[in-house]
N, C-alpha and C positions, 0 to 999 in steps of 0.2 A: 899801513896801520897808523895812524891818528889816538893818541891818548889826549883824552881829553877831562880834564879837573872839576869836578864835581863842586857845586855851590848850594849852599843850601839857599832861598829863597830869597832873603835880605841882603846876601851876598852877589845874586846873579843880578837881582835886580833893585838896587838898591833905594829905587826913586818911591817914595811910597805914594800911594793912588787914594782916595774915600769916595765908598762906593755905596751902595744898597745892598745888602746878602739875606735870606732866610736861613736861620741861626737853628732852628727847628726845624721837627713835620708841620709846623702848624702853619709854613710858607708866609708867613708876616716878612716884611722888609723890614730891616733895620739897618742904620748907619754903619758902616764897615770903613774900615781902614787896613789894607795890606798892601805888598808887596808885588809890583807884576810887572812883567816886561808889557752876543744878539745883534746882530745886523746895528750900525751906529755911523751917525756922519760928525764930521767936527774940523775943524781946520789944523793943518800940522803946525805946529810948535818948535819942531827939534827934527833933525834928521842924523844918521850915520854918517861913517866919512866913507862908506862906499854906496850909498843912496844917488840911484841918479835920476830916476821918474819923477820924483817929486822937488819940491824946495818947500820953506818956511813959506807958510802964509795960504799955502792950495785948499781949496774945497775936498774932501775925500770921504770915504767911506769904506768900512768895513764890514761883509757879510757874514756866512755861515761858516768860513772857513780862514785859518790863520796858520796853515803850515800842511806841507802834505811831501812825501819823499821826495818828492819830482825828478824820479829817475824810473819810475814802473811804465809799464804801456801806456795808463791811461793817464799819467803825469807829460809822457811824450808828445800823447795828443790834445793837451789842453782841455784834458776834462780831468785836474787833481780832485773833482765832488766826486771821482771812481774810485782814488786812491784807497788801497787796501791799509794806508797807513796816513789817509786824512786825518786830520784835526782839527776840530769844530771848535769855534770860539766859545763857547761854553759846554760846563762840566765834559771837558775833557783834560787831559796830561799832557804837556807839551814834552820834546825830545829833551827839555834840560830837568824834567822832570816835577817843572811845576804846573800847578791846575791852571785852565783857561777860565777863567772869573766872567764872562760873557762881558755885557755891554754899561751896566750901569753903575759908573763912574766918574772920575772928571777926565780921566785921559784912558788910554792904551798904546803900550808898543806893539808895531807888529811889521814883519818882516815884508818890505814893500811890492814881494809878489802879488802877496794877498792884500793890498791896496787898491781900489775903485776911483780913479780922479774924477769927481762931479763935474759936470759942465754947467758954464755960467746960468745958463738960462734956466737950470733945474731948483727949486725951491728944497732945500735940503730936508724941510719936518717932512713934505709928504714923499721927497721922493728917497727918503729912508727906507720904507715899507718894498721897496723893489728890489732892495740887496736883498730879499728873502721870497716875499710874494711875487715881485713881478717877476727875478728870475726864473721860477719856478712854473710861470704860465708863458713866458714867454719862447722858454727853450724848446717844449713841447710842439708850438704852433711852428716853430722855423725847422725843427729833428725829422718832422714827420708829413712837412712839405703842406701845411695847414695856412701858412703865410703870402699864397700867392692869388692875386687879384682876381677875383671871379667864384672863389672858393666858399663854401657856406659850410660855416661851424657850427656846433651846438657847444652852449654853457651852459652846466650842470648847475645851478645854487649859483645864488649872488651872495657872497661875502667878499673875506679880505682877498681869496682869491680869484673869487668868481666876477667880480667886478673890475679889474685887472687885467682878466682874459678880455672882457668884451673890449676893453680901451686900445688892448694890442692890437687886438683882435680888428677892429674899425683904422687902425693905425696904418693897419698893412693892405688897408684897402679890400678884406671879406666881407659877405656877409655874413651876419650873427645873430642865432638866436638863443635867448637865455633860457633855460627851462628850469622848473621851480615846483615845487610840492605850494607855493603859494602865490594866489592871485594879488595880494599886497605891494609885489614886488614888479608887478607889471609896469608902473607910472617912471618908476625909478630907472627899470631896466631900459626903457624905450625914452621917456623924455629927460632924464638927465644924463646918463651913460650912453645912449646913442644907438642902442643895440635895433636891427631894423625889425624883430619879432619876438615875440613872447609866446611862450607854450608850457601853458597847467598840467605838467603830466600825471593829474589824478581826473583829467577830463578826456576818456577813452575817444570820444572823437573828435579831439584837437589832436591826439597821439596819430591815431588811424589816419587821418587828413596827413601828417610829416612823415609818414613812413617814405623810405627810403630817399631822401630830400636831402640829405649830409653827406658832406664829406668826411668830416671829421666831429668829433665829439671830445670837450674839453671833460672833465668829470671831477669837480674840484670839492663833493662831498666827503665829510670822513665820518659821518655816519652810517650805519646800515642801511642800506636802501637796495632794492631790486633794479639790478640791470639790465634783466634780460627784455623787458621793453625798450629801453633807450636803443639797444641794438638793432630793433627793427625800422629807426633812424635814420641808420646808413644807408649810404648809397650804396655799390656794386664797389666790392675790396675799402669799404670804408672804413676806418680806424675809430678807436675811442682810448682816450688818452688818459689814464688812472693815475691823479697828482694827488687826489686824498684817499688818507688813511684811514678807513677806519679800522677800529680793533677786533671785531667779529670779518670770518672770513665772509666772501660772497657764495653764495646758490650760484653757479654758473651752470647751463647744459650747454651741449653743443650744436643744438641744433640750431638756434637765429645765428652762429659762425659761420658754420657753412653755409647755409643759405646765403651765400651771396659773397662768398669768400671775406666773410671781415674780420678785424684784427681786435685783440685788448690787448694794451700797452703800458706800463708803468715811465715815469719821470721824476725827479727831482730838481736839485737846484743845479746849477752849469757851473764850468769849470771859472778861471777866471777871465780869459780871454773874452767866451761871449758872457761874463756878467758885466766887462765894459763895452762890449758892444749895445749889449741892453741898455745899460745908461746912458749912453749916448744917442742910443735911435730916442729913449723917451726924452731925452733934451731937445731932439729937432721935435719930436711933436707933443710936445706938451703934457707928458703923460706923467700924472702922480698920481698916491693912492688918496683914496676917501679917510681923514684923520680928527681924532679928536688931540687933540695936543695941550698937555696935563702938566704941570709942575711934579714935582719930587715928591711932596707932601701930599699929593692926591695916586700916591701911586698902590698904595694896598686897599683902596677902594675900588680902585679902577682893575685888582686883581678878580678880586670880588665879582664886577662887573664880569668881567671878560668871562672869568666861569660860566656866566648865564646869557653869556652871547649876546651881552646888552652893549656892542660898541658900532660903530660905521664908518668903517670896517677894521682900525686899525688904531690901536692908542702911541702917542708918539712922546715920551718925556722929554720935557724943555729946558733943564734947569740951568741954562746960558752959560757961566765960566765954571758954575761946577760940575756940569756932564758935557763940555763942551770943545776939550782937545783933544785930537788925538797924534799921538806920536810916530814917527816912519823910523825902524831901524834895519837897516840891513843887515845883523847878525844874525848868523845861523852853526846850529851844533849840528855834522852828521856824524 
């Protein structure tokens, strides 16, 4: 048994941070200043005197996650994004009892499990967007055997995730086709992303022509949409892989499953062992995400924005020394 001394805020943490916080429902940004020990890269500053991964001066980044038991099964196996007592870098409670403030500030502590070391070759603004998105598309194609040379995927929707998948996706040497509710997105899909096909699935026979052509199927909408076309997709025990949420359930029947023994599968973001492996396979190949990269001052416009799904694909704030350190400590309460 361990007693351990309660702090209130100012106390535990006594460095103070200015950040951005919505004060309101009304989700306006406004200047904040508090207390503290969203996916964010920045250089370390400071470390603990038991920090041994990092020193002063490294490239790093911090994702989804800044603390999780790491003694339960799924903490054993290097996937703490299972922990039944994760902690998300934002609006969550940490074990000392204060809130996780997310990412928009000029620094943060964080226990240097949950640290990401960038490699030199990665551009930090775009490949910010991967402590969330690419983890998130990347886990799926390598969990479910989607990652190997010869293999033909489908991408659901090109957004911040969809266009992510296809990158991995060409990375690991599959092929790729993007599929989309829009013919818009064809120029993008094919000559700048690289993806070797496009398919309109409101054009029933460019559907009928792909049936059973896939191995897998990426599905990165979180809209409502009907799946049970996309199913007739797959190949023979073909998987499709459900990374977006939407808030209405789906219409599923069973009958395009059995036919043909196929899978639907849910995913998230990865533990943190492969979120560096992630960042690192995308520093040998050059992989970042599509960003618009914004100053502090334009950021409740660019909220605005993103409501109406006017970005490509992924807004990044800049604000150089004032969102731009972050700190390593190896302190932990259990």
């Amino acid at each position: 048994m361990v007693n351990v001394k309660k702090f209130s805020p100012e106390e535990e943490h006594p460095r103070k941070a200015f950040g951005l916080a919505a004060m309101d429902d009304s989700g306006v940004l406004y200047p904040f200043t508090f207390s503290r020990r969203h996916e964010m890269v920045g250089i370390v500053t400071e470390t603990g005197s038991r920090v041994h991964k990092f020193k002063v001066g490294d490239r790093v980044g911090v994702g989804c996650l800044v603390n999780s038991c790491r003694s339960c099964y799924c903490c054993e196996q290097d996937l703490e994004n299972h922990c039944p007592k994760m902690i998300l870098t934002y609006n969550s409670i940490d074990t000392d009892g204060t809130p996780t403030y997310g990412g928009y500030s000029d620094m943060i502590v964080v226990n240097e499990h949950f640290v990401v070391k960038f490699p030199e070759s990665l551009a930090m603004d775009g490949g910010a967007p991967l402590l969330c998105a690419g983890i998130t598309v990347y886990s799926p194609l390598k969990n479910f055997g989607l990652n190997k040379p010869g293999k033909h995927i489908g991408v659901v929707g090109l957004g911040g995730l969809g266009h992510l998948a296809v990158r991995f996706g060409k990375a690991f040497g599959v092929k790729v086709t993007v599929i989309s509710t829009s013919s818009k997105k064809k120029d993008e899909a094919i000559s700048k992303l690289g993806a070797d096909n496009f398919l309109l699935s409101t054009d029933s026979e460019q559907m009928h022509a792909a049936m059973g052509t896939m191995d897998g199927i990426i599905n990165t909408v979180s809209a409502k949409h009907d799946i049970t076309p996309l199913l007739f997709l797959l190949k023979l025990h073909g998987k499709m892989i459900m990374v977006g949420a939407p808030e209405q359930p789906y219409e599923l029947h069973a009958f395009p499953l059995i036919i043909g023994g196929k899978m639907i599968a849910g995913s998230g973001i990865g533990g943190m062992k492969e979120t560096q492996e992630m960042i690192d396979f995308a520093g040998e190949h050059n992989i970042t995400a599509e960003i618009e990269l914004i100053g502090v001052d334009y950021v409740n416009e660019a909220m605005e924005r993103l409501a109406k799904a006017d970005v490509r694909y992924r807004f990044v704030i800049d604000v150089g020394n004032t969102l731009g350190r972050i700190l390593v400590n190896n302190h932990c309460i259990k």
